[in-house]
C-alpha positions, -999 to +999 in steps of 0.1 A: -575-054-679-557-036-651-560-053-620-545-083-605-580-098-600-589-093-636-556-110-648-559-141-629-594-143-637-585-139-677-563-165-674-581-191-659-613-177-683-587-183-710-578-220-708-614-227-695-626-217-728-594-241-746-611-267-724-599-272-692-612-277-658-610-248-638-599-264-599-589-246-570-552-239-554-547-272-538-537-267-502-505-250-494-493-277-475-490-304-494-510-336-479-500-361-506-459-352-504-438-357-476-405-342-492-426-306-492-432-283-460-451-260-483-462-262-523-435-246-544-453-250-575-486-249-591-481-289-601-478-302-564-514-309-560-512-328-600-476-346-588-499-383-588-514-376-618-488-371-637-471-402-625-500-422-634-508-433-595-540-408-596-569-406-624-589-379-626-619-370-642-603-345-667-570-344-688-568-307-689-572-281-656-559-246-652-555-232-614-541-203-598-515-221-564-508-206-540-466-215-533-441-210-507-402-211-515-386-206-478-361-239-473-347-265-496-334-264-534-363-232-540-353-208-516-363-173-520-358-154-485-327-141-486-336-121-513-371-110-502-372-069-505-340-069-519-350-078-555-377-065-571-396-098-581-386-125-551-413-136-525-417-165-497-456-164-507-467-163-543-491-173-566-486-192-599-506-196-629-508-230-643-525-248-677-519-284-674-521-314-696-522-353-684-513-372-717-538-346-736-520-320-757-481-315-761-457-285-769-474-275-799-508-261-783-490-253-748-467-228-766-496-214-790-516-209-760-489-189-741-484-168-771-518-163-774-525-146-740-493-129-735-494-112-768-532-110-772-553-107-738-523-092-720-510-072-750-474-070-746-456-058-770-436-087-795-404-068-792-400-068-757-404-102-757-379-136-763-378-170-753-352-199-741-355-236-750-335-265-741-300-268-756-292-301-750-268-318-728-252-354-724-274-379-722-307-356-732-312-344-765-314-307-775-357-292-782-355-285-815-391-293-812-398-261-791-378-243-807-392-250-843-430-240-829-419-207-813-402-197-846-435-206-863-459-189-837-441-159-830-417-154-867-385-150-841-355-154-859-324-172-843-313-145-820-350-145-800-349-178-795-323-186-772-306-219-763-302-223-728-281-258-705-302-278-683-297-255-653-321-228-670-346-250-692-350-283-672-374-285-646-379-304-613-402-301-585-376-313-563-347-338-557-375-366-571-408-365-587-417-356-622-399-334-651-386-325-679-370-300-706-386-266-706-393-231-722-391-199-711-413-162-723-387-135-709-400-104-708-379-067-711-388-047-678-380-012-675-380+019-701-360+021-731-354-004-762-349-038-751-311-049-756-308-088-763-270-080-748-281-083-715-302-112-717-290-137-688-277-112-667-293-099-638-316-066-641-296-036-623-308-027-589-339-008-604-348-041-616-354-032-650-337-057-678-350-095-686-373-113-667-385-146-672-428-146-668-440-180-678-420-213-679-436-243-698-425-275-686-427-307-707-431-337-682-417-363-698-396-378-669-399-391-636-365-389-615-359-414-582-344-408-555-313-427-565-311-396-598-325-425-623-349-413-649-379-431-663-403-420-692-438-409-676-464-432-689-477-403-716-461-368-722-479-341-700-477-303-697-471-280-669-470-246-671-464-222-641-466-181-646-461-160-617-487-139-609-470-111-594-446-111-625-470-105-650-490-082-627-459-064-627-455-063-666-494-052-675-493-025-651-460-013-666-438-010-633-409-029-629-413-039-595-436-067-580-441-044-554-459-020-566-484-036-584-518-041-567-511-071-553-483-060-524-481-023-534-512-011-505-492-036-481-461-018-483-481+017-479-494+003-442-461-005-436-451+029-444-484+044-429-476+024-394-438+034-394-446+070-402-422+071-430-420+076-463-416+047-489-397+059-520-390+022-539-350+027-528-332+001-515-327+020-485-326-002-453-366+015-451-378+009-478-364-027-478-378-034-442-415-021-456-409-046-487-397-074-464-430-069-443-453-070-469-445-102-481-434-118-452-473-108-437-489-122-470-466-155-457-481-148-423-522-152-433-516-181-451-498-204-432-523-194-402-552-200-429-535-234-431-532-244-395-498-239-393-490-215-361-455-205-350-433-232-331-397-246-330-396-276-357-405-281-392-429-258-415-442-247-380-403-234-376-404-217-407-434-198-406-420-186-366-386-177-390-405-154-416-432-133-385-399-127-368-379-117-395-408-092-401-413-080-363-372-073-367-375-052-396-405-036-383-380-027-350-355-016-376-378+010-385-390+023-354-422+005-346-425+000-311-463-015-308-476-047-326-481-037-359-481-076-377-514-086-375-527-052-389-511-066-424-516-099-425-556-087-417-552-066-446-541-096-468-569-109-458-592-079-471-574-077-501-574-118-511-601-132-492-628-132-521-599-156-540-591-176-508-626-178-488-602-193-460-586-161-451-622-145-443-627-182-423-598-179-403-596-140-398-598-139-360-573-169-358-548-150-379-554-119-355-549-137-324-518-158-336-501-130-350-503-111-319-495-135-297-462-143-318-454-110-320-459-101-284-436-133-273-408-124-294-408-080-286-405-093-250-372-108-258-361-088-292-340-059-273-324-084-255-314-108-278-303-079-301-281-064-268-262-099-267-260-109-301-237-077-302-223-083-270-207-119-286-198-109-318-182-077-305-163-072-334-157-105-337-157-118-376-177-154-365-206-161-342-199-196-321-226-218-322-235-224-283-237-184-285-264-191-316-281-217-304-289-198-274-298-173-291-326-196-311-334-214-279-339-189-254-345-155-272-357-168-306-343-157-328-344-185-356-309-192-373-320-175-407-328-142-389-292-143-373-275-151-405-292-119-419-284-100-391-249-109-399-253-101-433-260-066-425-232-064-396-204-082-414-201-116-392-208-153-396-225-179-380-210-213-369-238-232-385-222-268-380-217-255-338-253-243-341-264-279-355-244-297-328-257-276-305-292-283-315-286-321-318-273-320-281-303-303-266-326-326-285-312-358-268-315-338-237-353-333-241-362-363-257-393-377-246-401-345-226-416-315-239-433-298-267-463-301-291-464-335-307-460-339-345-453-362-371-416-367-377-403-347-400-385-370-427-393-399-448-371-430-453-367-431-489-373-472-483-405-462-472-416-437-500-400-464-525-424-490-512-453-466-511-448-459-547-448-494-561-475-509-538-497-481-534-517-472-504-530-496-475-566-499-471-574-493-436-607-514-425-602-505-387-633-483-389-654-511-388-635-544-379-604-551-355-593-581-370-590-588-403-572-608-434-546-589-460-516-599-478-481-589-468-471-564-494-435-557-481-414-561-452-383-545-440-356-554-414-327-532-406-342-504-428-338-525-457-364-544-476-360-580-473-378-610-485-383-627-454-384-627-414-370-652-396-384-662-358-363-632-336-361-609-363-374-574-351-389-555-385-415-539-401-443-554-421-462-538-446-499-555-460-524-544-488-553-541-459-552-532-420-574-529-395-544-508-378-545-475-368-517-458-380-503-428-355-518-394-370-540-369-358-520-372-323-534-406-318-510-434-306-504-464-333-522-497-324-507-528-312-512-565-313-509-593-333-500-609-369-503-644-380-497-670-402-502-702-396-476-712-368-457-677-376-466-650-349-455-615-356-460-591-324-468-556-332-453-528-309-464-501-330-483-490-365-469-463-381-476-438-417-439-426-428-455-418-465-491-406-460-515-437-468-488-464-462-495-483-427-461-500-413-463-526-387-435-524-363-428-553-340-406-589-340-413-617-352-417-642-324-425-676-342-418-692-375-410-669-405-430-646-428-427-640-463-438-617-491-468-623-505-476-649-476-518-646-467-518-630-429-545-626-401-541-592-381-554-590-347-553-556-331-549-551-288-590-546-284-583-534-248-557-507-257-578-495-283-609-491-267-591-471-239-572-453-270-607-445-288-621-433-251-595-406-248-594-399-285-634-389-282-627-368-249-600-347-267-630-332-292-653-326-265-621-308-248-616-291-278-656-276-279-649-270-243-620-248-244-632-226-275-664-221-259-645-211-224-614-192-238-627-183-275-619-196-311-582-185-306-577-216-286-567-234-311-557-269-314-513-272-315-504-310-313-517-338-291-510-373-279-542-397-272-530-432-255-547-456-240-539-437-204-538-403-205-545-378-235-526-348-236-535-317-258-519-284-262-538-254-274-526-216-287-527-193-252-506-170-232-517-174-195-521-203-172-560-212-166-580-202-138-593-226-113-626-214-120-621-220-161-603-253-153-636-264-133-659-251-160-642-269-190-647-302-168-682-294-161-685-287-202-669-322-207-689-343-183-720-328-193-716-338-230-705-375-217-736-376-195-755-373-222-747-400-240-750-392-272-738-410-302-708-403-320-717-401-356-692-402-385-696-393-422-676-394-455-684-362-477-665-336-495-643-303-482-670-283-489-699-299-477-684-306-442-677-271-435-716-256-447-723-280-419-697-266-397-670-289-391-636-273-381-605-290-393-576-304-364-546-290-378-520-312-375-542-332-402-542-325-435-572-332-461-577-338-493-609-332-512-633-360-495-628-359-460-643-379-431-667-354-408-670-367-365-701-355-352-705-359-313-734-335-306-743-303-317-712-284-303-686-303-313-682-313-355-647-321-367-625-329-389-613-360-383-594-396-394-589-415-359-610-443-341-634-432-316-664-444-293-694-453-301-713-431-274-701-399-253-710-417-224-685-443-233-659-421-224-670-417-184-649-394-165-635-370-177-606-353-150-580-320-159-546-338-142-522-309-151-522-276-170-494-257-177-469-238-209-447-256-227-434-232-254-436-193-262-476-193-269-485-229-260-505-244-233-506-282-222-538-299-209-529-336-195-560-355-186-572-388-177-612-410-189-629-440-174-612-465-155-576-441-165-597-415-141-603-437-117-567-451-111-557-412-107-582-407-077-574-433-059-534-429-067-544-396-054-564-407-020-534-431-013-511-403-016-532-377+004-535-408+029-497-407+033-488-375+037-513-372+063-496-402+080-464-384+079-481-353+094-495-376+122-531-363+117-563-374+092-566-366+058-586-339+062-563-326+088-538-323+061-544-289+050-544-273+084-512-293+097-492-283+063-500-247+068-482-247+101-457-265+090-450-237+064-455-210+090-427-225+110-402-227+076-408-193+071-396-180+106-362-206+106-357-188+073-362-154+083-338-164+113-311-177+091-309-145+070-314-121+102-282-145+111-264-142+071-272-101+077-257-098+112-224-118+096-225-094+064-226-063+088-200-073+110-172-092+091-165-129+095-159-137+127-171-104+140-139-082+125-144-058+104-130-066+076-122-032+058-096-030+080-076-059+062-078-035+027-048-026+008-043+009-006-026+001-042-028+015-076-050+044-066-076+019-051-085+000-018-078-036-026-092-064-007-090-102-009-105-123+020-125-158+026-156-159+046-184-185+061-212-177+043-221-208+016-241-186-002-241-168-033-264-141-031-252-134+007-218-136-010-222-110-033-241-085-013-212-088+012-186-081-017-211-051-031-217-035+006-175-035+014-171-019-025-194+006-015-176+014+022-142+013+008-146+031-030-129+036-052-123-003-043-113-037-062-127-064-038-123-101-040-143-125-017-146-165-011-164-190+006-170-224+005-206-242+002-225-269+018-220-292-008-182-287-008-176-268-037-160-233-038-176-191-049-157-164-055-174-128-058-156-098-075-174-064-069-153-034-086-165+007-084-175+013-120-154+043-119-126+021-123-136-008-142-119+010-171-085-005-155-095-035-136-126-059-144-139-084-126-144-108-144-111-108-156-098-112-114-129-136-112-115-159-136-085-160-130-084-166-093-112-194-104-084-208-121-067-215-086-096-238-072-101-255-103-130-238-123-139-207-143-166-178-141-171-144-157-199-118-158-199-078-162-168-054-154-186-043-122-193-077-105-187-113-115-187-147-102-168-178-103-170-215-087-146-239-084-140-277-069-113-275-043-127-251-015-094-260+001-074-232-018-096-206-015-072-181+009-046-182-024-073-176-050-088-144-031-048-132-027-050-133-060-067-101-065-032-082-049-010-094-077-043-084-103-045-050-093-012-031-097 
């Protein structure tokens, strides 16, 4: 047993045989957790079961996850490359057992394949069990067994605090004291000295391969723990880590699972890879790992982008693409990896080979955004450090925002260059731009956190039962309700709160489709809902006020939603899949679903792509639309598992995530999805379907906004009133428009032609039709000259101060005018050959000073504006007391 396949294979093979179910890695983002961007652990997918909210079939399973560690409490990136054994991606081995078997058979078990099918040797070997600490007793337990399995004395069974042998998934969720199999890496004897401390830089020394975990706890959010409901095992190995230790090198990287990745590298860089931690051979390590990352977050659905897990994964391909710039690569290079993590694990994950072309095209496109922009950013992150020991945070968040380069990439950037970054000035930097764009601009998403209120109330009521599939009014009983973020008992007539019930036939917002509104009652009580939201997957909220009477807990409700709004919502909803079938089949399978919004008047949908569409595609993905709704098919739906869905060829949305049964929208041949919204019942329902705007709305992403039924209706005729106007205003016909607004351009391009001819002949001649080199000063070895003119224009401005440098050289020159809108420039134009001694944009800003602003720009040429116009002859004499 040699290879990494064979090992995982033995040790699933190995606990199938000890009876447990073999299962597949749950997904690697989680869909039952919302305190996760990514699984960290091989229990996320178990997390229910073993606090007794799920029941499964079996009470034993063994899986090989796959994991991410990239933010939070497990964060592995800064040392990716660096160590020997640290990864973002990873998979972990895991035996598990809900209420079954306890620490006796877990440890056997571990001993058993370690020492037996994996044959390492006993004397490179020790293990760590809980010593105890206030409050949770000590595991003799454990510690009794190992010395019985394994005849260890004392000194190999090592008593370690609760920061080494108790686990937690996280800052809530199940756990519970631990132990540890550490294994001696490296040649030589092993030496029980250095146990605890970190291997050298060669990595050779202790390393911990297999961690079982003895759920026995479940900790809140508040740091309460309470006793699971029976004592469960969870066991996590690492598969690269043992990997490492059968093959007998002391790196992760050179075992078969990352070693050929880290040879591309080398292969596409043209240089050598010795296993040093030369900057090289670190930037080859970096992007073999950071490409396994790469394939399968895009495997996932998750595609590069500014927020959340999308945010991360846009971190990790940049941090690669920089590393692969460190060494020299100049061409895209990123996908050619990640493609070869696909040839290398797609037999284990089928949904690499699924998603191949996806990961080719996303990778590329990513890449190709950021190259554009990577020499530049690099110039001016060096321009504002400079030297400098911090890096502000409007400088960093500019950095993110308009070059981007993600926060983590500068902080390692600064790492290697000896400077800081003003995180907190980044944040508030962030925070501003936010409120700046709120309700504008990119990809819609699910919000990112969770109220722990709401994930409090989801675990002790469970999840809602949404009936809105088949009815849209329907009883329940209110299981919670909140006010003020805070559960309360009752609402009282004005109160504006949030109810939660056991059944709804509310659509909560997901899948890009707008909560429902309408109606709650009881009795005389009348609660009116504004919105239906799912904080905690499965939980519907009702958001609204409570216009009449009061509502308690428990209290017997009727729930009415808006029919109206939701029939117009389920039109648009429908017309987003055809879109969907329509682009792919126009553009290809790379345009890919990125977020959407589906209301009841408009739905908006953006898509993975590079370049605006064609009038021609734009008229063709209509045509592909209408042609489907002319049909009038019906929509179908179906409730089936993963795996049947896709033999029959259904293609996930992925903003959702799905769990093992999943429900399948069928709207005609073409177009099978995924999918957990309300729709029509027929295509033809949906009527017109009308493109109103296309356009890019981040670095790789596209917007479609269009318009259904009667919502395509009110757009043509707001359209004919408008084109009705205009031609009023125009004095002609509507169809006369096009013809009278050409002329009217013809005739604004000759007055502007004119005016510059006029801004030219002014340039060329001086203000007032001096010349006005003769008003230069010879002083300090230069001509000097400081001088206001009527120009109002910037760019006039500063070809004026350029073209006067030029006839005067070596020259300092210094020019002002005032605008139209009353507000003061100032243009500094300096001969490079003496911009060692005078700068402009030190003159610039301080003769902005004078009229009551600020400027700055390059040693060569700046400019400056100011407020008071009135005082621009003292701010341009400035420049003779500047240059001396």
């Amino acid at each position: 047993m040699k290879t990494s396949r064979e090992i995982r294979e033995a040790f699933l093979r190995h606990f199938e045989q000890r009876g447990h179910t073999r299962l597949a890695s749950g997904p690697l983002v989680p869909p039952n957790d919302p305190t996760l961007y990514f699984a960290n652990a091989g229990m996320v997918q178990f997390k229910d079961v073993f606090t007794g909210k799920d029941q499964r079939p079996y009470k034993r399973a063994t899986t090989s996850q796959k994991c991410m560690r990239v933010k939070g409490k497990h964060n592995d990136l800064d040392n990716v490359g660096v160590t020997a054994r640290h990864h973002t991606f990873f998979e972990m081995l895991g035996n598990f057992s809900f209420g079954d078997y306890f620490k006796r058979d877990a440890i056997a078990w571990a001993w058993e394949f370690v020492v037996g099918t994996c044959a390492l040797p006993k004397e490179k070997l020790v293990v760590t069990v809980f010593e105890g600490e206030p409050g949770l007793p000590a595991d003799d337990e454990a510690a009794q067994i190992w010395a019985e399995v394994t005849g260890f004395g004392p000194e190999r069974i090592i008593r370690l605090g609760k920061a080494d042998n108790f686990w937690s998934m996280g800052d809530t969720g199940p756990c519970g004291p631990c132990t540890e199999i550490h294994f001696w890496m490296g040649a030589g004897e092993p030496d029980l000295a250095k146990f605890g401390q970190e291997p050298g830089e060669d990595g050779a020394g202790w390393v911990e391969i297999w961690n079982n975990v003895f759920m026995q706890f479940e900790r809140f959010a508040d740091g309460t723990l309470t006793p699971l409901p029976a004592q469960s095992v969870d066991t996590g190995m690492g598969l690269e880590r043992i990997t490492a230790a059968v093959q007998g090198v002391v790196s992760n990287y050179d075992t078969d699972l990352l070693r050929p990745l880290v040879e591309l590298a080398s292969q596409i860089s043209g240089k050598p890879y010795g296993g040093t931690m030369s900057r090289d051979d670190v930037a080859m390590r970096v992007i073999a790992d950071h490409a396994r990352a790469t394939a399968f977050c895009i495997a996932e659905g998750v595609q590069p982008d500014k927020d959340g897990r999308e945010s991360v994964l846009r971190s990790i391909m940049r941090r690669a693409i920089r590393f692969g710039h460190m060494l020299g690569i100049e061409r895209l290079f990123l996908h050619e990896v990640a493609l070869r993590v696909v040839d290398l694990m797609g037999e284990q994950y089928p949904e690499l080979r699924e998603t191949r072309e996806l990961i080719s095209a996303v990778t590329q496109n990513e890449e190709r955004g950021f190259r554009q922009t990577l020499k530049r950013g690099l110039e001016i992150l060096q321009e504002e450090t400079n030297g400098q020991a911090t890096l502000g945070g409007a400088a960093a968040f500019k950095l993110h925002d308009t070059f981007g380069f993600p926060l983590d990439l500068q902080q390692q950037i600064g790492r290697e260059q000896g400077f800081t970054v003003d995180e907190d000035g980044y944040k508030a930097e962030r925070e501003e731009a936010r409120k700046r764009s709120r309700g504008g601009g990119g990809p819609i998403r699910q919000g990112e956190g969770v109220a722990a209120v709401h994930y409090a109330i989801a675990q002790r009521v469970g999840a809602t039962t949404f009936t809105g599939y088949e009815r849209e009014r329907d009883g329940s009983t209110i299981t919670a309700l909140l006010s003020g973020g805070a559960e309360v008992k009752v609402l009282r007539e004005g109160d504006e709160g949030e109810i939660v019930t056991k059944s709804t036939p509310f659509y909560g917002e997901g899948g890009g489709q707008v909560g429902d509104r309408g109606v709650i009652r009881a009795g005389d009580a009348t609660f009116e809902v504004s919105d239906t939201q799912k904080p905690v997957e499965g939980l519907f909220v009702h958001k609204g006020k409570l216009t009449k009477g009061t509502l308690e807990v428990g209290a017997k409700v009727e729930l009415e939603v808006d029919h109206t709004r939701r029939s117009a919502t389920r039109r648009n909803h429908s017309a987003t899949h055809l879109l969907h079938y329509a682009l792919r089949t126009v553009l290809g399978p790379a345009a890919l679903q990125k977020g959407s919004l589906v209301s009841p008047d408009r739905l908006r949908f953006d898509y993975s792509g590079s370049r605006p569409l064609t009038l021609d595609e734009v008229q063709r993905i209509e045509d592909l639309v209408n042609e489907k709704v002319l049909l009038n098919a019906p929509i179908e739906t179906e409730v089936l598992p993963m795996a049947e869905a896709k033999a029959k060829g259904a293609i996930g949305i992925f903003e959702e995530k799905y769990g093992e049964v999943v429900r399948m929208l069928r709207m005609t041949s073409d177009s099978i999805e995924l999918c957990g919204g309300t729709h029509a019942s027929r295509t033809g329902d949906i009527g017109l379907f009308k493109i109103v705007s296309e356009g890019g709305v981040a670095a790789g992403v596209r917007r479609i906004e269009a318009v259904t039924g009667k919502g395509a209706l009110t757009w043509a005729r707001g359209l004919e009133r408008d084109l009705g106007e205009t031609a009023a205003l125009l004095k002609g016909t509507p169809s006369q428009t096009k013809e009278k607004v050409e002329k009217l351009l013809a005739t604004q391009k000759e007055l502007q032609r004119e005016i510059e001819r006029l801004q030219h002949k002014l340039v060329s001649g001086g203000a007032g039709g001096g010349d006005l080199t003769t008003q230069a000063r010879e002083q300090a070895g230069v001509k000097v000259l400081g001088a206001t003119v009527d120009l109002g224009d910037a760019k006039a401005l500063r070809e004026l101060a350029d073209q006067l440098r030029d006839k005067l050289a070596p020259a300092v020159v210094l020019l002002g005018s005032a605008t139209k809108d009353g507000k003061a420039i100032l243009a500094c134009s300096v001969s490079k050959d003496v911009t060692s001694r005078f700068k402009a944009g030190d003159i610039v800003k301080d003769a902005a000073a004078v009229v009551g602003g600020g400027g700055g720009g390059r040693p060569d040429f700046a400019q400056a504006g100011g407020t008071d116009p009135s005082k621009l002859g003292d701010a341009v004499q400035r420049v003779y007391a500047l240059v001396v």
